[in-house]
C-alpha positions in Angstrom: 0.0 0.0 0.0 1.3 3.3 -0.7 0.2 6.6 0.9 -0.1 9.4 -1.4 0.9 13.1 0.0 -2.2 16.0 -0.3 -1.4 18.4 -2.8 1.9 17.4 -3.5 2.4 15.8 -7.0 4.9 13.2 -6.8 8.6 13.4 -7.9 11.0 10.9 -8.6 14.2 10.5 -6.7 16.6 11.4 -8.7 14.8 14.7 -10.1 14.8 15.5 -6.0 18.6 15.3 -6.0 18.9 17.4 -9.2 17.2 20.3 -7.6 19.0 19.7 -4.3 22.4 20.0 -6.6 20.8 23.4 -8.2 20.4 25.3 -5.4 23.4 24.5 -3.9 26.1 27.6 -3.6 29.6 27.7 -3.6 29.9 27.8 0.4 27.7 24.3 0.6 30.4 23.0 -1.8 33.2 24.5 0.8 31.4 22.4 3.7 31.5 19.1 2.1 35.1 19.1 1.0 36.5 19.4 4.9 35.1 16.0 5.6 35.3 14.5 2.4 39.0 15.8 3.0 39.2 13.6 6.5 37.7 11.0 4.6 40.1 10.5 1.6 43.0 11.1 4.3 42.0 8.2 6.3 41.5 5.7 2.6 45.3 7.3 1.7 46.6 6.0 5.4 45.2 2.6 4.7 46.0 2.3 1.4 49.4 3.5 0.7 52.4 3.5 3.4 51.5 6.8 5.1 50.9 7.0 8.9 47.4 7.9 10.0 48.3 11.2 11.9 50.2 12.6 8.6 47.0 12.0 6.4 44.8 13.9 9.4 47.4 16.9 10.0 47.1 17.3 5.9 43.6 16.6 6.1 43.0 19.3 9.1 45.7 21.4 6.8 43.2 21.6 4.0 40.1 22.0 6.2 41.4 25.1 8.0 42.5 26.7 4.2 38.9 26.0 3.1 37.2 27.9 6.3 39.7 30.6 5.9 38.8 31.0 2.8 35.2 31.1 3.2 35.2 32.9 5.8 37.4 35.9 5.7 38.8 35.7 2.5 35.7 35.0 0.2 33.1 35.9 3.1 29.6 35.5 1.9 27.9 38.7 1.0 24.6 40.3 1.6 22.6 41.0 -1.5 20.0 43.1 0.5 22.9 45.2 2.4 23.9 48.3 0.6 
């Protein structure tokens, strides 16, 4: 049995994820890579002969430049603000 939602029409999963992708700004983009970051260091420190703590202090290395940079270098900007 499927329930059907009132007033809603029904969309398919994948164009959900489209319009997820299209409103998504540069600074959403900025969030994902710091744990995405932590993520491929920790698949590099298994993989290949590297110690875990060198992957996470390059990993923290590239998560504190992306912050900065969103942040105070590239700060988001009011629109409304004059």
């Amino acid at each position: 049995m499927h329930e059907k939602t009132i007033g809603r029409p029904e969309r398919e999963p994948f164009e959900a994820l489209v319009d997820v992708l299209a409103t998504a700004d540069r600074y959403d983009f900025l969030l994902w890579i710091v744990p995405a970051a932590f993520a491929v260091a920790l698949v590099v420190a298994t993989v290949a002969s590297v110690s875990v703590s060198q992957a996470l202090i390059v990993a923290a290395a590239i998560g504190v430049l992306v912050i900065v940079d969103a942040c105070y270098l590239n700060p988001p900007i009011d629109q409304g603000s004059t």
